[in-house]
N, C-alpha and C positions, 0 to 999 in steps of 0.2 A: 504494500500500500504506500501511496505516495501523500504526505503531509507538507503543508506551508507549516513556515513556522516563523512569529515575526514576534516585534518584542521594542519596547518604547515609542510606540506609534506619537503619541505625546498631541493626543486631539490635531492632528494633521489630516485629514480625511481625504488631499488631493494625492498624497504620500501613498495609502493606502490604498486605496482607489488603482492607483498604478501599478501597486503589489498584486492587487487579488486578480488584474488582466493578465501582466505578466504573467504570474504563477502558471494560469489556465485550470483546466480541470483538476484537482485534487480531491483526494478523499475525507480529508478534513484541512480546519486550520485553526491550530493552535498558537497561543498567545501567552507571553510569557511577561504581562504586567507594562507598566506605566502605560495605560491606555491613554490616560488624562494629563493634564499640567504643561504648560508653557507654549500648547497651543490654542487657536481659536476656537475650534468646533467640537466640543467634549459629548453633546449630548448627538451629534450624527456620526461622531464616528463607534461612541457604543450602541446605537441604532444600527450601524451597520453592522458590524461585529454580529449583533446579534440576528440579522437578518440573514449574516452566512452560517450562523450555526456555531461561531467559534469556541471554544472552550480555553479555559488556561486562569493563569494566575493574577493573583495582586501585587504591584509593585509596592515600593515609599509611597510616590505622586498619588496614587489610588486611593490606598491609606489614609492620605494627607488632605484627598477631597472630601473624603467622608466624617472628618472630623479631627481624625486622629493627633497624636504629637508629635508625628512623625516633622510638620512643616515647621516646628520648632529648631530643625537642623539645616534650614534649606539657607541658601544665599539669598540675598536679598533679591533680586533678580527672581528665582525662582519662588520665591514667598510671593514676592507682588503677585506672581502670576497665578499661585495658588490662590491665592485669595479672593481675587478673582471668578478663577474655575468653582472655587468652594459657591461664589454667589451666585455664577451664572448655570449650572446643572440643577437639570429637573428633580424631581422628586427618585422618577424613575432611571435614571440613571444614576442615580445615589445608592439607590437600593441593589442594583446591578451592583456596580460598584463594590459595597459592602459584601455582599453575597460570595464575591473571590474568596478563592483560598488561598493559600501561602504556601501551598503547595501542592498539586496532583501527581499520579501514576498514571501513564496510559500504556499498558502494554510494562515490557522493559527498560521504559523511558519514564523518568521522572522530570516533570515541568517544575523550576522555579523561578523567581525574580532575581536573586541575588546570587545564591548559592544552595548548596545542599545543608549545610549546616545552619548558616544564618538567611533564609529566605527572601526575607526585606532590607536586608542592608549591604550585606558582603561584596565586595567587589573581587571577582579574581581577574588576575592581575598577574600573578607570579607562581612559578612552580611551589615553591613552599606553600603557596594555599591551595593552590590545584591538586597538591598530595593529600591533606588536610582535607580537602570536601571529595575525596574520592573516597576515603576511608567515612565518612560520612554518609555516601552516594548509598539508597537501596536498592538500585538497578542499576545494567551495566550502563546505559545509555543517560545522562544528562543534560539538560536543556535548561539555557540562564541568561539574561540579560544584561541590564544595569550599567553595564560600564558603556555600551553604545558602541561598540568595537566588535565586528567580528571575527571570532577567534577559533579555535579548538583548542584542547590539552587530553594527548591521550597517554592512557594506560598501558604499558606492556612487560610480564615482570619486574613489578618493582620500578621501571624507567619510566619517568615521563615526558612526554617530546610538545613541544609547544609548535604547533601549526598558525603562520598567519594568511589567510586565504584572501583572494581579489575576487573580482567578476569570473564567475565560468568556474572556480576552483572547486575539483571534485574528489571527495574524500572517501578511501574507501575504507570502514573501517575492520575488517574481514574480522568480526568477532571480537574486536578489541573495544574495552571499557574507552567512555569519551565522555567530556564535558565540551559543552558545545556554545557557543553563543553566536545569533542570526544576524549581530548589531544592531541597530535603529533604521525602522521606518520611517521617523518624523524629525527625528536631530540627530544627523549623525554625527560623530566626530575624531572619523576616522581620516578627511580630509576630502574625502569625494560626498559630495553633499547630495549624490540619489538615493532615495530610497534603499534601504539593502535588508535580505530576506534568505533564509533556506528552503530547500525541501530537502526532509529526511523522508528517502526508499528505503521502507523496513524489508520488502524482499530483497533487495541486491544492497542491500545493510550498506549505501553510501547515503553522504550529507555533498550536498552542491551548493554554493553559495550564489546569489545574483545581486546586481543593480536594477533599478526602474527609474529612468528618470521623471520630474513633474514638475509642473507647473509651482516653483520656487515664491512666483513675485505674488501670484495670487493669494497667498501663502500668507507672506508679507504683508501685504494691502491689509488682509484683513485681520490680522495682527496688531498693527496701526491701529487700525479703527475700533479695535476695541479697547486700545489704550493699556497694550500688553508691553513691557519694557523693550525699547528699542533693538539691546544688545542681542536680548532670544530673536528676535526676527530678523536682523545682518548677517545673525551667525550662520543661518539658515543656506546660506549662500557660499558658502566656504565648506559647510560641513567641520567645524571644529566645535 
């Protein structure tokens, strides 16, 4: 079966939009949290989400709509904008929202935001923590977000190899334990500012990573117009 798999869409819904044509037909699509925060459209892009069926987790920014204390750690930049999101989602999308979990299993694959061990917060980043949430991991396959960067760190004997993958880069992981992340849909900040997304083929057990480009200034504009801090909607543009 072949899975999207995407993750910090960040209420970017032209972002998405882009993902779910490219992708094309899939058998699901999973979602690995900050659906919301530091963009304009929070209450269409979890309309949409939910329109395709997606499933998956809760990030911080999610957390931090619905209430939480989690936006007590945010930069000011992203606090405005929570604040914001916190005023501008419906009822129904709060409840969405809240509803996530901090983490599912689908199959042999565990979905989280951060990591295995610490769900909502962790950023991996380094081998010493990519061993640390392996030993953590309840399946071989892990799926994580947060950092906005798409990466792998795989398992084999003890050794673990840090993969950094582009457009087209296809992973095969013949049975070997993986921690995986799709990077950001809606802010990247890996330096290429498309959209970028996986599909994991649980039969031919590879992870392919893509780009989607979209419509950036649209983005922008209405970013602006709601009076969302300047520097999230320039950055938009760069991808950093």
């Amino acid at each position: 079966m072949r899975f999207a798999v995407v993750s910090d869409i960040h209420a970017n819904l032209p972002a998405l939009e882009a993902v779910v044509e490219a992708a094309g037909p899939v058998d699901g699509i999973w979602q690995l949290g900050d659906v919301v925060g530091y963009g304009p459209e929070p209450d269409a892009v979890v309309q949409r989400l939910r329109d395709l069926g997606a499933v998956g987790v809760q990030g911080n920014h999610d957390a931090a709509a619905v209430g939480g204390p989690e936006i007590q750690w945010f930069n000011p930049d992203a606090r405005r904008a929570m604040e914001w999101t916190r005023a501008a989602i419906s009822p129904t999308t709060r409840d969405w929202l809240a509803a996530l979990p901090e983490s599912m299993t689908e199959g042999d694959v565990t979905l989280v935001h951060g990591s295995p061990r610490d769900p909502i917060w962790e950023y991996v980043t380094s081998v010493p923590v990519a061993r640390a949430n392996f030993a953590a991991l309840p399946t071989r396959i892990g799926l994580h977000g947060h950092t906005h960067l798409p990466m792998a760190w795989l398992e084999e004997d003890g050794v673990i190899e840090a993969v950094s993958p582009g457009h087209g880069s296809v992973l095969e992981l013949r049975g070997r334990r993986a921690l995986v992340n799709p990077g950001s849909v809606g802010q990247p900040r890996d330096g290429d500012p498309q959209a970028s997304y996986l599909i994991l083929d649980t039969a031919e057990d590879t992870i392919a990573w893509h780009r989607a480009p979209y419509d950036i200034g649209t983005v922008q504009a209405a970013m602006r117009a709601a009076g969302l801090p300047g520097n999230l909607a320039a950055r938009l543009a760069v991808g950093l």
